[in-house]
N, C-alpha and C positions, 0 to 999 in steps of 0.2 A: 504493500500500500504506500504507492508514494504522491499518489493525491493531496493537495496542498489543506484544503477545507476537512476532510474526514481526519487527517490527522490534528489539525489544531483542535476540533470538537472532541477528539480521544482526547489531548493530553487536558482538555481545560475540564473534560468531564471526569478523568481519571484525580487530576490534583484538585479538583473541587471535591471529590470524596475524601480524600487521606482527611483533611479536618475530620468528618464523619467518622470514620477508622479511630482518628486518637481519640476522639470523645468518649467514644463506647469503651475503647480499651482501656483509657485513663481514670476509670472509677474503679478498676482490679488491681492494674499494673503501675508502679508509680514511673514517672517519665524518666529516668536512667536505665532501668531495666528494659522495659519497653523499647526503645530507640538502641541502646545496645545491641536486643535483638534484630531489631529491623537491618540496621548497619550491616552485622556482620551476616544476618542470610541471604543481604541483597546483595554484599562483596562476594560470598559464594558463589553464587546465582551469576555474577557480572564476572568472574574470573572464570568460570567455568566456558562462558560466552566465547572473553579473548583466547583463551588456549583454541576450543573449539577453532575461530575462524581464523588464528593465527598460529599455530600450534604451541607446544607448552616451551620450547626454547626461546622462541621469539617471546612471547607473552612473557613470559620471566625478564628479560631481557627490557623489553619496553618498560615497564612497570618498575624496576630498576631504576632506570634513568631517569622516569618522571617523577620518585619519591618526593623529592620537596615540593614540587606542585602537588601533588597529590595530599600532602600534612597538612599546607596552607588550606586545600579545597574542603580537606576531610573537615579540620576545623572552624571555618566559617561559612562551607556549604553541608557540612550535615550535622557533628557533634552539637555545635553552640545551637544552632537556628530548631535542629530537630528537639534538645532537650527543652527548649523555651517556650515554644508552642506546646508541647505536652504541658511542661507545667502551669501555660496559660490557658488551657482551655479546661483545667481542673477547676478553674473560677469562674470563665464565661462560655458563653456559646459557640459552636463551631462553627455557622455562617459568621456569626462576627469577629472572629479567629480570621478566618481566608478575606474578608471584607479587609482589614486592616493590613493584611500580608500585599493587598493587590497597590500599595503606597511602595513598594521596592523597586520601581521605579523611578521614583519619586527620589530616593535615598543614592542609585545609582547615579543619575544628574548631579547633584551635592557632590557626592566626591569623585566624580569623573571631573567636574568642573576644579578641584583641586588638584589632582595627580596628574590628568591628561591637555596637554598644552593647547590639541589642537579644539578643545572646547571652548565653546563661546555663548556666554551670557548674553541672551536679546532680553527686551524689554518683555515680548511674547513670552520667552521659557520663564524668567523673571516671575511673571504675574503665574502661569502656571505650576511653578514649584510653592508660592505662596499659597494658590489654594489648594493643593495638595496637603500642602501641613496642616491647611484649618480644618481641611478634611479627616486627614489622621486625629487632631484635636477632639473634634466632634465624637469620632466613635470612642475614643480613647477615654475621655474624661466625662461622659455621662451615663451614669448606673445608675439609678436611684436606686434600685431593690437589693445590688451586690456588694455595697458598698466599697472599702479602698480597696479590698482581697480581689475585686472583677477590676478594679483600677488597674491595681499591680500584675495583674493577668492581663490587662489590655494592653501596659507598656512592656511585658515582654515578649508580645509578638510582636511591638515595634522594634522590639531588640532586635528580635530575630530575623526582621525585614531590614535593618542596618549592616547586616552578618551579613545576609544574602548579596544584597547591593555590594559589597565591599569583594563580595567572591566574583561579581559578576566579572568589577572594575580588571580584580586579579588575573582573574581568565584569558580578557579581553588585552591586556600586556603583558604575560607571564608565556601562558601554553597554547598560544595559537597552532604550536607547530606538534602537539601531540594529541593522538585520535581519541577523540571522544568518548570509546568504551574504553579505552585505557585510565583515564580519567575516572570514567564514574566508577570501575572498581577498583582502583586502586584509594581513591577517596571515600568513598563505601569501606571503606578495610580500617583506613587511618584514624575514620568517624567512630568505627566501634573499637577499634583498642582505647581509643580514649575513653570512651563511654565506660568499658568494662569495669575499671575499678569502682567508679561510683554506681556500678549495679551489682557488682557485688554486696554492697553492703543494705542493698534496697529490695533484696529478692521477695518475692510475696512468699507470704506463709503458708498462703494454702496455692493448690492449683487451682487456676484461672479457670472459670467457668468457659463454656465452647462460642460466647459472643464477645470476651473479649479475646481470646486465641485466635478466634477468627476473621476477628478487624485486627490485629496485628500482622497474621498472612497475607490478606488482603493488602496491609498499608505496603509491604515488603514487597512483595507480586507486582502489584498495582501500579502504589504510590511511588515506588522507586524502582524497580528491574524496569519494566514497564516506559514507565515515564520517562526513565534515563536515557532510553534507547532511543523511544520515539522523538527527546528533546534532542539529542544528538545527532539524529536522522534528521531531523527539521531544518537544522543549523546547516548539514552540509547541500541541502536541496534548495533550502529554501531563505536562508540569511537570517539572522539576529532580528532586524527591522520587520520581516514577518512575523517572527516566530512572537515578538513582543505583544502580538494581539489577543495571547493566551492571559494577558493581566486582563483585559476588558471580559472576558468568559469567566474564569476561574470563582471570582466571587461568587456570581448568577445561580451555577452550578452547586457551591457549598450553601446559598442561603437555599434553594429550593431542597438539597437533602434535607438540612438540618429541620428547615420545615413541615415536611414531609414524615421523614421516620424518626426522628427525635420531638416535634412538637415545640420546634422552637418556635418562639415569637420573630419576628420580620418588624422592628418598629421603624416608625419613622425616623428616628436620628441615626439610624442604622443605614435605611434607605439616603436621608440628605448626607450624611460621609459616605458613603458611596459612590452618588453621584458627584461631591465634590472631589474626593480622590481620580476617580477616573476623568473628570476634567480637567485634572490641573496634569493627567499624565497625556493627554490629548494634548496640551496645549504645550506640555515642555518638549512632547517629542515632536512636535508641526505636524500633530496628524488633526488636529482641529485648529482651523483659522479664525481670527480675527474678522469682523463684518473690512473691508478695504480702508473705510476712513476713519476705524482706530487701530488699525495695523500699520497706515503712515504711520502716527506716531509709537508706534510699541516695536521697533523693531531695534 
């Protein structure tokens, strides 16, 4: 399937579920254990891949040479972001988990616009990065019924939207020049050795009942083998600037599970950061324009 529209609808529908996945798993499994697992059966799963289409000398071999990209990716593209969202959605909702993750975008601009020379502040991306914050703002800071504990769960999926952005940045100047499944399991791998010590000490007591074992499979399957591949696949067919249209879906996709089989609420301040998020990522990436006579002056 290398159809451009079926695959971004899989990956937006597939990573709008994982929120769904931690939710259900995260009332069994506490988030180091949980995400340890995941890491290390989706590095299984992903090393078993490269050997597979490269054999196991080469695949040894590559994986080798990309270790320090792969430590940097393990730990700001899965350790830190994956254990944060677990522990954030032990306090709030898993639509509004993926709602707040689709601002990484948003976090990507900010420090691309630092590290990467050949970026450039217009008045346009300007107003757009702003209301993307006001947007993160919004869903961030009003709970009534959760109090600071849905707070400090809402800032650390901004955390972990910071983490993300920062891998993107690293990616985007670091491993241009190493393949993509070598990447995700060799940072799949990195993600759970770190994990492992802190789940060591978090193991559950009992065994997990078969719906959270099976949103863990799932999130591992799915959320990561899965997704790695097809975001990989995407990248080499279809460029970065497409593949970005998966922040506009992804939300859409976790508020209607979470609505759906959890019985979340959908409020409006959920819905208004939303749509302020996704505007302000419309507008930093020039994929939504200004009316002509205030884009003379906003540029």
């Amino acid at each position: 399937m290398n159809r451009y529209a079926p695959m971004l609808l899989l990956l937006a529908a597939v990573w709008g579920a994982s929120y769904l996945f931690i939710k259900v798993a995260v009332e069994e499994i506490d988030p180091a254990p949980m995400m340890a697992l995941r890491t290390l059966l989706a590095a299984a799963v992903l090393i078993a891949y490269v050997v597979w289409r490269s054999g196991r000398s080469r695949a040894v071999a590559e994986l080798r040479t990309a270790w320090r990209h792969c430590l940097a990716l393990g730990v700001l593209n899965a350790a830190l972001p994956f254990w944060l969202i677990a522990w954030g959605e032990q306090y709030i909702d898993s639509g509004l988990a993926a709602v707040v993750q689709g601002s990484v975008p948003i976090f990507n601009a900010l420090i691309a616009l630092k590290v990467l020379p050949q970026e450039r502040l217009t008045r346009t991306r300007s107003l757009g990065l702003a209301v993307g914050i006001v947007g993160v703002a919004v869903v961030t800071g009003f709970h009534p019924g959760g109090g600071w504990l849905a707070v400090a769960g809402a800032l650390a999926i901004v955390v972990s939207s910071v983490s993300y952005a920062g891998a993107g940045v690293y990616g985007q100047l670091a491993v241009s020049d190493t393949a993509g499944p070598v990447l995700a399991a060799g940072s799949m791998l990195a993600g759970g050795l770190i994990l492992l010590p802190f789940a060591l000490f978090q193991l559950p007591h009992s065994v997990p009942g078969w719906e959270a074992t099976a949103s863990v499979l799932a999130l591992t399957l799915l959320g990561t083998v899965v997704a790695q591949l097809v975001l990989f696949r995407m990248l080499a067919l279809h460029g970065s600037a497409r593949l970005s249209l998966v922040t506009y879906l992804m939300p859409g996709f976790a508020l209607v599970y979470g609505a759906a089989l959890l019985d979340e609420e959908i409020s409006v301040t959920t819905l208004l950061g939303l749509a302020l998020i996704l505007s302000g990522v419309a507008l930093a990436s020039g994929r939504l324009r200004l009316p002509r006579r205030l884009a003379l002056g906003a540029r």
